[in-house]
C-alpha positions, 0 to 999 in steps of 0.5 A: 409344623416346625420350621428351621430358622435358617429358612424361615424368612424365605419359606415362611411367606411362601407356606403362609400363602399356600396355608391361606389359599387351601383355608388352613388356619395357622396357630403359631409362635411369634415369628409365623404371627410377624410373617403373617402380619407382612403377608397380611395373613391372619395367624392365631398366636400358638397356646399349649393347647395348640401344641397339643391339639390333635386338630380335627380340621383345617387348622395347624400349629406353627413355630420356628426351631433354631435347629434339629435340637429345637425341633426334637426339643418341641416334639418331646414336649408335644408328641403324641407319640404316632407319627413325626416327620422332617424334610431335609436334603442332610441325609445325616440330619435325617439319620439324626432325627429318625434316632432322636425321635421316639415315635411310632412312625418316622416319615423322612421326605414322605407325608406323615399320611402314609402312617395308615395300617392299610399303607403298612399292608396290615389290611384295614386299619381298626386301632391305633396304638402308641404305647411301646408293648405289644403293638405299636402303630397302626393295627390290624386283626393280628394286633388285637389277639393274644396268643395262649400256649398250651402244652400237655404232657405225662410227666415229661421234662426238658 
Protein backbone atom coordinates (compact mmCIF):
# COMPACT_ATOMS: atom_id res chain seq x y z
CA UNK A 1 0.00 0.00 0.00
CA UNK A 2 1.41 3.39 -1.10
CA UNK A 3 0.19 6.39 0.57
CA UNK A 4 0.52 9.87 -0.59
CA UNK A 5 2.36 12.30 1.67
CA UNK A 6 0.02 14.92 1.39
CA UNK A 7 -2.63 12.63 3.45
CA UNK A 8 -0.45 10.70 5.23
CA UNK A 9 -0.91 12.30 8.38
CA UNK A 10 -4.74 11.93 8.37
CA UNK A 11 -5.03 8.68 6.83
CA UNK A 12 -2.07 6.96 8.29
CA UNK A 13 -3.82 6.36 11.85
CA UNK A 14 -6.97 5.73 10.40
CA UNK A 15 -5.64 2.65 7.95
CA UNK A 16 -3.56 1.62 11.15
CA UNK A 17 -6.49 1.09 13.06
CA UNK A 18 -8.43 -0.42 10.62
CA UNK A 19 -5.31 -2.70 9.72
CA UNK A 20 -5.10 -3.48 13.48
CA UNK A 21 -8.61 -4.46 14.28
CA UNK A 22 -8.90 -7.24 11.22
CA UNK A 23 -5.27 -8.66 12.52
CA UNK A 24 -3.35 -7.31 9.38
CA UNK A 25 0.25 -7.14 10.26
CA UNK A 26 1.92 -4.01 8.85
CA UNK A 27 5.51 -3.98 7.36
CA UNK A 28 6.33 -0.60 6.57
CA UNK A 29 8.67 2.24 5.72
CA UNK A 30 9.61 4.81 8.67
CA UNK A 31 6.72 7.13 8.35
CA UNK A 32 3.96 4.10 8.95
CA UNK A 33 6.53 2.67 12.01
CA UNK A 34 6.47 6.56 13.39
CA UNK A 35 2.13 6.69 12.92
CA UNK A 36 2.46 3.13 14.48
CA UNK A 37 4.36 4.09 17.55
CA UNK A 38 1.62 7.39 18.16
CA UNK A 39 -0.94 4.91 17.56
CA UNK A 40 0.59 2.20 19.61
CA UNK A 41 0.42 -0.08 16.81
CA UNK A 42 3.09 -2.41 15.96
CA UNK A 43 4.50 -2.00 12.59
CA UNK A 44 7.36 -4.13 11.26
CA UNK A 45 10.06 -2.02 9.54
CA UNK A 46 9.84 -2.84 5.67
CA UNK A 47 12.69 -5.25 4.11
CA UNK A 48 13.37 -5.85 0.31
CA UNK A 49 12.02 -8.95 0.92
CA UNK A 50 8.58 -7.10 2.19
CA UNK A 51 8.73 -5.04 -1.10
CA UNK A 52 8.75 -8.17 -2.97
CA UNK A 53 6.80 -10.50 -1.07
CA UNK A 54 3.52 -11.92 -2.56
CA UNK A 55 2.05 -12.47 1.24
CA UNK A 56 0.04 -15.42 1.61
CA UNK A 57 -1.44 -13.98 4.79
CA UNK A 58 -2.59 -11.26 6.80
CA UNK A 59 0.29 -9.32 6.26
CA UNK A 60 1.24 -6.06 4.17
CA UNK A 61 3.86 -3.69 2.91
CA UNK A 62 3.66 -0.08 3.54
CA UNK A 63 5.11 3.38 2.50
CA UNK A 64 4.41 6.87 1.70
CA UNK A 65 5.07 8.16 -1.69
CA UNK A 66 5.96 11.98 -2.09
CA UNK A 67 3.75 11.73 -5.24
CA UNK A 68 2.45 9.74 -8.39
CA UNK A 69 5.88 9.47 -9.56
CA UNK A 70 7.07 7.99 -6.26
CA UNK A 71 4.43 5.58 -6.18
CA UNK A 72 5.23 4.42 -10.18
CA UNK A 73 8.72 4.86 -9.15
CA UNK A 74 8.14 2.01 -6.13
CA UNK A 75 5.91 -0.27 -8.37
CA UNK A 76 8.39 -0.56 -11.22
CA UNK A 77 10.84 -1.61 -8.80
CA UNK A 78 8.64 -3.99 -6.98
CA UNK A 79 5.64 -5.53 -9.40
CA UNK A 80 5.05 -8.34 -10.17
CA UNK A 81 3.58 -7.14 -12.78
CA UNK A 82 -0.41 -9.04 -12.44
CA UNK A 83 -2.11 -6.22 -10.80
CA UNK A 84 -1.81 -2.43 -9.60
CA UNK A 85 -4.24 -0.11 -8.31
CA UNK A 86 -4.86 3.92 -7.03
CA UNK A 87 -7.57 5.55 -5.24
CA UNK A 88 -8.06 9.01 -6.17
CA UNK A 89 -10.72 11.67 -6.98
CA UNK A 90 -8.10 13.21 -9.99
CA UNK A 91 -9.61 11.45 -13.02
CA UNK A 92 -6.47 12.59 -14.66
CA UNK A 93 -4.12 11.27 -12.03
CA UNK A 94 -5.86 8.01 -12.62
CA UNK A 95 -5.50 8.43 -16.57
CA UNK A 96 -1.62 9.24 -15.65
CA UNK A 97 -1.45 6.22 -13.76
CA UNK A 98 -3.47 3.46 -15.84
CA UNK A 99 -0.53 4.75 -18.86
CA UNK A 100 2.45 4.76 -16.59
CA UNK A 101 2.09 1.28 -15.02
CA UNK A 102 3.05 -1.53 -17.14
CA UNK A 103 0.81 -4.26 -15.28
CA UNK A 104 -1.45 -6.80 -16.43
CA UNK A 105 -4.59 -5.35 -14.88
CA UNK A 106 -5.15 -1.93 -13.87
CA UNK A 107 -7.70 -1.33 -11.03
CA UNK A 108 -8.88 2.66 -10.90
CA UNK A 109 -11.30 3.10 -7.27
CA UNK A 110 -12.01 -1.11 -7.74
CA UNK A 111 -10.47 -3.80 -5.52
CA UNK A 112 -7.40 -5.21 -6.80
CA UNK A 113 -9.67 -8.38 -6.09
CA UNK A 114 -11.81 -8.24 -9.34
CA UNK A 115 -8.50 -9.52 -11.15
CA UNK A 116 -10.04 -12.85 -11.18
CA UNK A 117 -10.40 -14.74 -14.98
CA UNK A 118 -13.99 -15.59 -13.46
CA UNK A 119 -14.51 -11.74 -12.65
CA UNK A 120 -13.26 -11.31 -16.46
CA UNK A 121 -15.73 -13.66 -17.73
CA UNK A 122 -13.08 -16.24 -18.79
CA UNK A 123 -14.78 -18.86 -16.76
CA UNK A 124 -12.65 -20.87 -14.32
CA UNK A 125 -9.50 -19.35 -13.65
CA UNK A 126 -6.80 -22.21 -14.05
CA UNK A 127 -3.40 -20.02 -14.91
CA UNK A 128 -2.25 -16.84 -14.38
CA UNK A 129 0.22 -15.10 -16.68
CA UNK A 130 2.25 -11.85 -16.62
CA UNK A 131 4.58 -12.16 -19.37
CA UNK A 132 3.61 -9.66 -22.43
CA UNK A 133 3.15 -12.70 -25.60
CA UNK A 134 0.49 -14.66 -25.85
CA UNK A 135 -1.79 -14.36 -22.98
CA UNK A 136 -1.58 -12.05 -20.20
CA UNK A 137 -3.58 -11.91 -17.19
CA UNK A 138 -5.86 -14.32 -15.89
CA UNK A 139 -6.72 -17.35 -18.10
CA UNK A 140 -8.97 -19.50 -19.15
CA UNK A 141 -9.11 -22.97 -21.40
CA UNK A 142 -8.48 -20.46 -24.50
CA UNK A 143 -5.63 -19.25 -23.22
CA UNK A 144 -3.87 -22.30 -22.78
CA UNK A 145 -4.26 -23.86 -26.47
CA UNK A 146 -2.43 -22.95 -29.80
CA UNK A 147 -3.60 -22.83 -32.72
CA UNK A 148 -2.17 -24.63 -35.76
CA UNK A 149 -2.98 -23.79 -39.34
CA UNK A 150 -3.08 -26.35 -42.04
CA UNK A 151 -3.61 -25.52 -45.55
CA UNK A 152 -3.54 -28.05 -48.26
CA UNK A 153 -3.32 -27.32 -52.14
CA UNK A 154 -2.37 -28.58 -55.58
CA UNK A 155 -0.02 -26.30 -56.59
CA UNK A 156 -2.15 -23.47 -56.10
CA UNK A 157 -0.79 -19.71 -55.27
CA UNK A 158 -1.83 -16.64 -54.23
Amino acid sequence: MLVHAAIADAFLPRALAALCDAGVAVHGDEAWQHAGKEAGTPVTAATDEDWAAEYLSYDIAAAVVPDLEGAVEHIRRWTSGHTEAIVTRDQGTARRFVALVDSTAVMVNASTRFADGGQFGFGAEIGISTQKLHARGPMGLPELTSTKYVVTGEGHIR
